[in-house]
FIFINU-751375 format. One record per residue: y negated, x negated, z of N, C-alpha, C in turn. Coordinates in steps of 0.05 Angstrom, whole numbers, plus 5000, padded with zeros to 4 digits. Atoms other than C-alpha are relative to their C-alpha. Layout:
// residues N
YXZYXZYXZ;...
***
This chain:
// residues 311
502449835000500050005000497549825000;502950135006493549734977498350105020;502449934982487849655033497950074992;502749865017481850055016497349825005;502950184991475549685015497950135014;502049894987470049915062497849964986;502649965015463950155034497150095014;502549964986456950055058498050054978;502949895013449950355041498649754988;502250195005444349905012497650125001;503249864988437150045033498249824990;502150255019430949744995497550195019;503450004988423949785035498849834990;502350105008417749725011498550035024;501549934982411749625051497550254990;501149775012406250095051498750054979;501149945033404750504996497149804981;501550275015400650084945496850294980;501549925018393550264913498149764987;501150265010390449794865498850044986;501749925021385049774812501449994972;498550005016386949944750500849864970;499950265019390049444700500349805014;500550274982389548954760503549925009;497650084988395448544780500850015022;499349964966398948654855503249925001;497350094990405148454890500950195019;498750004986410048804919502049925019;498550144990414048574980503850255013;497149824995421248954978502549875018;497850154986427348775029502250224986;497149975003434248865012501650075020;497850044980439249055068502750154997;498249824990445449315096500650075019;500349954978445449715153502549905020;499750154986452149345179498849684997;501350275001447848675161502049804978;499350225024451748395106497649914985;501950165017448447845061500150054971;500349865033445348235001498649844984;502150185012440847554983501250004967;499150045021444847574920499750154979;498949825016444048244895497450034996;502650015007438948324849498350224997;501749704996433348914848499349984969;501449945022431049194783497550165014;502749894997423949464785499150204968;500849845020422749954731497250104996;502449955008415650084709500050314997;500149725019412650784689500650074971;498649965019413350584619502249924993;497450005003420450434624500649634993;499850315008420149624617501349875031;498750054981424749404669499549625011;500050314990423748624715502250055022;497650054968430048424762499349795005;500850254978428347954814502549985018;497350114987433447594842498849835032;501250304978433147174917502049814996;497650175010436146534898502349895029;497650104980438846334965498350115023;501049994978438946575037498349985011;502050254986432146525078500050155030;500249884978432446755146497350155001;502950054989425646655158498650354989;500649775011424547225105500650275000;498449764995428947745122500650134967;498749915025431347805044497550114990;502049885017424148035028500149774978;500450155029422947934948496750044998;503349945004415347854928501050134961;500249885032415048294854497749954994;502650085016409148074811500650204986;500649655020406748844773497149924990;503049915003401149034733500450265000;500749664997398449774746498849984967;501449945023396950164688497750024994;502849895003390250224657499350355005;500949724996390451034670500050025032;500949964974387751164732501950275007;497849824985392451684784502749835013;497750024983398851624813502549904984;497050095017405551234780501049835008;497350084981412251094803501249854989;499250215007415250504795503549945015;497649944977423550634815500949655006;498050184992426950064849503050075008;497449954999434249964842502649755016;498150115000440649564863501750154980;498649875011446949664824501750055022;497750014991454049744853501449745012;498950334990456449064893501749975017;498650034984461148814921498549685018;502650284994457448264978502250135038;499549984969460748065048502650085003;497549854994468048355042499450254995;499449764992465849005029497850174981;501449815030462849464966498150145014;501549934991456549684970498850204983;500749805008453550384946496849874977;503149985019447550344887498350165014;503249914992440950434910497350024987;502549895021434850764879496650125014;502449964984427750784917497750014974;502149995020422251064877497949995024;502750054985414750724898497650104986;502749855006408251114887498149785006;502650175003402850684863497850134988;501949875014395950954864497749814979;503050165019390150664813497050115003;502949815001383450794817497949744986;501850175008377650494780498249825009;500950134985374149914787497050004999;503049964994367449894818498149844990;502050085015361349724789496849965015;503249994976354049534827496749964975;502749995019347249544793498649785015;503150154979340849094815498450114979;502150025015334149244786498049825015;501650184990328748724797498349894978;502650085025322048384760497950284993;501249815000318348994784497150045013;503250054989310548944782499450185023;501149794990306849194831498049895010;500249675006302449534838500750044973;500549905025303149894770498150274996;502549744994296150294749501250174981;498749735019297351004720499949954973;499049895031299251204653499849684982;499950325017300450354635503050014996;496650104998306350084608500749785008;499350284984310349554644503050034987;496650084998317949334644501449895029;499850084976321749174688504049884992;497650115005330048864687502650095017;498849834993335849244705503549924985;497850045007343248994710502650055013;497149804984350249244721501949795003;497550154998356448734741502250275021;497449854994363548974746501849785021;498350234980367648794811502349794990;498050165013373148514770498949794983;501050125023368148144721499950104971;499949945029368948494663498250014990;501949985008365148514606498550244983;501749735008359949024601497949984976;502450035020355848814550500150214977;499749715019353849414498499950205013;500249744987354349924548497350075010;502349924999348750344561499150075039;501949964981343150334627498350215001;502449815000338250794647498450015023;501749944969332350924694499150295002;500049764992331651654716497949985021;501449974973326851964763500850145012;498649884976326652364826501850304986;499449805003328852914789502850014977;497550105023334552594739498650004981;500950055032329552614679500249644989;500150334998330651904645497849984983;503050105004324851514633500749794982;499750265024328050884589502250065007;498050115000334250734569500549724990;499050275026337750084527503149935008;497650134998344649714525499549745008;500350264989345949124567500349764981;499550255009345648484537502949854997;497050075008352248044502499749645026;500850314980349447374564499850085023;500049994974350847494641497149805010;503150114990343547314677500849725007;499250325000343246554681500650035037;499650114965346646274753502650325009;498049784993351646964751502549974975;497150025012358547054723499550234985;500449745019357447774699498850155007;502849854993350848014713498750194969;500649915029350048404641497350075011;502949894995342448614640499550024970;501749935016337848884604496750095008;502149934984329348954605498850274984;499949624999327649744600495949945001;504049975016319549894575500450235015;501449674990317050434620496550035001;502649934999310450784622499450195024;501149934960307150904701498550414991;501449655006305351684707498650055002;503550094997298951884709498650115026;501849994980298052064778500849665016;499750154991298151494831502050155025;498149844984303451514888503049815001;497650195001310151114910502650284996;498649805005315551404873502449864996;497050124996323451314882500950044981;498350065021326751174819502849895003;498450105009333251064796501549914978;498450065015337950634756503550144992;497349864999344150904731502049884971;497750085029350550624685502750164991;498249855022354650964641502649824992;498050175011362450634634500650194984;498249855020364351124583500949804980;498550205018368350744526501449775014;499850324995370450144573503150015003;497349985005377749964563500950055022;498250064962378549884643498450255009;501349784985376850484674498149815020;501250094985370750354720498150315014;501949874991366250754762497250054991;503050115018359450974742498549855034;502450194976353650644792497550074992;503949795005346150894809498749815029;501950174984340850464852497950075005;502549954997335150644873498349895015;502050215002328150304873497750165009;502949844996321750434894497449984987;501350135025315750324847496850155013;502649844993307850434877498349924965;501249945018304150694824496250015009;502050034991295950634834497950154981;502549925024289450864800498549754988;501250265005285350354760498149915016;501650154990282049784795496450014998;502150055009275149854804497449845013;500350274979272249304856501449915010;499750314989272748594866499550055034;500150034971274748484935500849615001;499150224993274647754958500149955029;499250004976277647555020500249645009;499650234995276546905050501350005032;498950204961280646535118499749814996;500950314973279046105168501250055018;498150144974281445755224497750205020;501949924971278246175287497949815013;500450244984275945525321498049854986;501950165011274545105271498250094975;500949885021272645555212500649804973;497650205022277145105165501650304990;497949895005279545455108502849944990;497250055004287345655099500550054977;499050045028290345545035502750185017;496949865005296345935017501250195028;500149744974295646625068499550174976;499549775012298447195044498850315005;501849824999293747695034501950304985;498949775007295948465033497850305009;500949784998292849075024501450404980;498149805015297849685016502449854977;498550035014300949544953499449744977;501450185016296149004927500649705014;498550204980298448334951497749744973;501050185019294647624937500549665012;498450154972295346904974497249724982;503050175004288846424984500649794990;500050295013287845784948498449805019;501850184977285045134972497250095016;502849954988278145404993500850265020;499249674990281546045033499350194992;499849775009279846524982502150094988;498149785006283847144954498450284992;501649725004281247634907501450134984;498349725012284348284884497750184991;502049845020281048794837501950315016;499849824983281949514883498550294985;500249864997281350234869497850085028;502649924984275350564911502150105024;498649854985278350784978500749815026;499950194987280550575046502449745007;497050144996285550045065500049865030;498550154978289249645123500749694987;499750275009288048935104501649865021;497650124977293648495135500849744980;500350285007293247655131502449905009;497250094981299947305146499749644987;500450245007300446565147503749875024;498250054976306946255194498649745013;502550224985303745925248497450095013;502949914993298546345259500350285011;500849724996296247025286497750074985;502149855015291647505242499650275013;501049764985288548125270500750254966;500449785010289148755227496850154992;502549975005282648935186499250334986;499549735007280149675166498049824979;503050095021276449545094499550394985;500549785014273150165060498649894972;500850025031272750014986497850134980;500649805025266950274944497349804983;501450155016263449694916501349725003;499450214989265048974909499249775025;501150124977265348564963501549795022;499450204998267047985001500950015030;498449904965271448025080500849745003;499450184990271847465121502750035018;497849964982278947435161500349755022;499550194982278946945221502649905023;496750064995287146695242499349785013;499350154984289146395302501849864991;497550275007293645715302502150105025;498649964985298945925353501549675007;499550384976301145355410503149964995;497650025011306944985376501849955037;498049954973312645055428501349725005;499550284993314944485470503350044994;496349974996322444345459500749905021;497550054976323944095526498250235024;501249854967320144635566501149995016;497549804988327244975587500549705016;499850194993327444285619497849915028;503250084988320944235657499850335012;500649824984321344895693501249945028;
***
């Protein structure tokens, strides 16, 4: 009488479910076992794809260390959703003792890959109803290349104000910064107004996300007095070169002699001097002719480095 051979299960675990971008390469890590612990290092896994293109990975020898995990090198499909990828054993005999075929189907999700905007090279102030430009670019997390695809700047209300297609040259010092510079014309009231950028992946072979940024852009009335602004030292009445002069949205920064002149809309403002190193007071100016504001900035007492020492 012939002894029957004992027959054990085979069990394939994966770890947890997998989501990856799509088209992007990933690894899965699958173990082999047998629930009495025979040594299945031998028996090889097939991995079957969604479109039916089968890879068997073999472990070539024993590793403790590993517990019979196999690493699988996949690519996900370019269609974004959900697709099952079955893992198999065949029929084996391993250990003294036949072992059942095994069939684990793994759900791999895809999703597209993300996309970020910058806009930047954005004058300001900009006076009403002028035209300016400004530079507006989209990179793809993966790097891909966007070039040809279409940008846009929209207002608060989604109406778009320019469009164009990004450029075939990633911005110099970036890998894949596609850009493009967009011609707009300022509205004809004055007023800070939130704009946005927005990109369009339609056509792109890799699924991607769209992407939207938003900017802020002060818009002004035309200039109609010279304001000059001179600093000095409090003390000594020495003027400061290179103090950043600000008023609202009008910004200027003194030269050797501590002047700074800006051409101003009639009206009032909050003049504000910054220098590092110094203290500046806060100035009220009322704009309605040209005219000339002295600003007088303290030197602040450079700090001892061993005070914490001397107390």
């Amino acid at each position: 009488m012939t002894a029957r051979t004992t027959t054990h299960a085979t069990v394939i675990a994966v770890d947890d479910p997998v989501e990856v971008a799509a088209g992007a390469g990933f690894v899965l890590s699958v173990r082999v076992s047998c629930p009495a612990g025979c040594d299945l290092s031998a028996v090889p896994i097939e991995a079957t794809a969604p479109d039916g293109v089968t890879t068997i990975v073999k472990l070539a020898a024993r590793d403790a260390d590993s517990g019979e995990t196999r690493e699988i090198a996949l690519k996900a499909p370019l269609q974004v959703g959900q697709h099952i990828w079955r893992l198999s054993c065949p029929t084996h005999d391993s250990g003294g003792a036949h072992h059942e075929a095994c069939l684990s189907p793994v759900a791999v999700h895809t999703r597209p890959h993300e996309t970020s905007l910058a806009v930047w090279a954005i004058p300001s102030p900009v006076v009403t109803g002028k035209p300016f430009t400004i530079k507006v670019g989209a990179k793809s997390a993966m790097g891909c290349d966007l070039a040809g695809k279409r940008i846009a700047v929209c207002d608060e209300a989604g109406a778009v104000l320019a469009s164009g297609a990004l450029g075939a040259t990633p911005w110099p010092g970036t890998s894949a910064l596609y850009w493009t510079e967009l011609a707009l014309v300022a509205p004809p009231e004055a007023g800070m107004f939130s704009w946005s950028a927005t990109f369009d992946t339609a056509g792109l072979a890799v699924p991607h996300r769209g992407a939207s940024s938003r900017f802020s852009i002060a818009i002004v009335n035309p200039p109609a007095h010279r304001l000059t602004v001179k600093v000095v030292e409090r003390n000594t009445a020495a003027p400061i070169e290179n103090a950043h002069v600000r008023l609202g949205a009008y910004r200027a920064a003194t030269g050797g002699s501590g002047l700074a002149e800006l051409m101003l809309p009639k009206g009032s403002y909050d003049l504000d001097v910054w220098k590092s190193g110094y203290e500046a007071p806060t100035t009220a100016v009322a704009i309605d002719a040209d005219m000339t504001v002295e600003v007088a900035i303290v030197a602040l007492p450079e700090e001892n480095p061993d005070a914490a020492w001397l107390m």
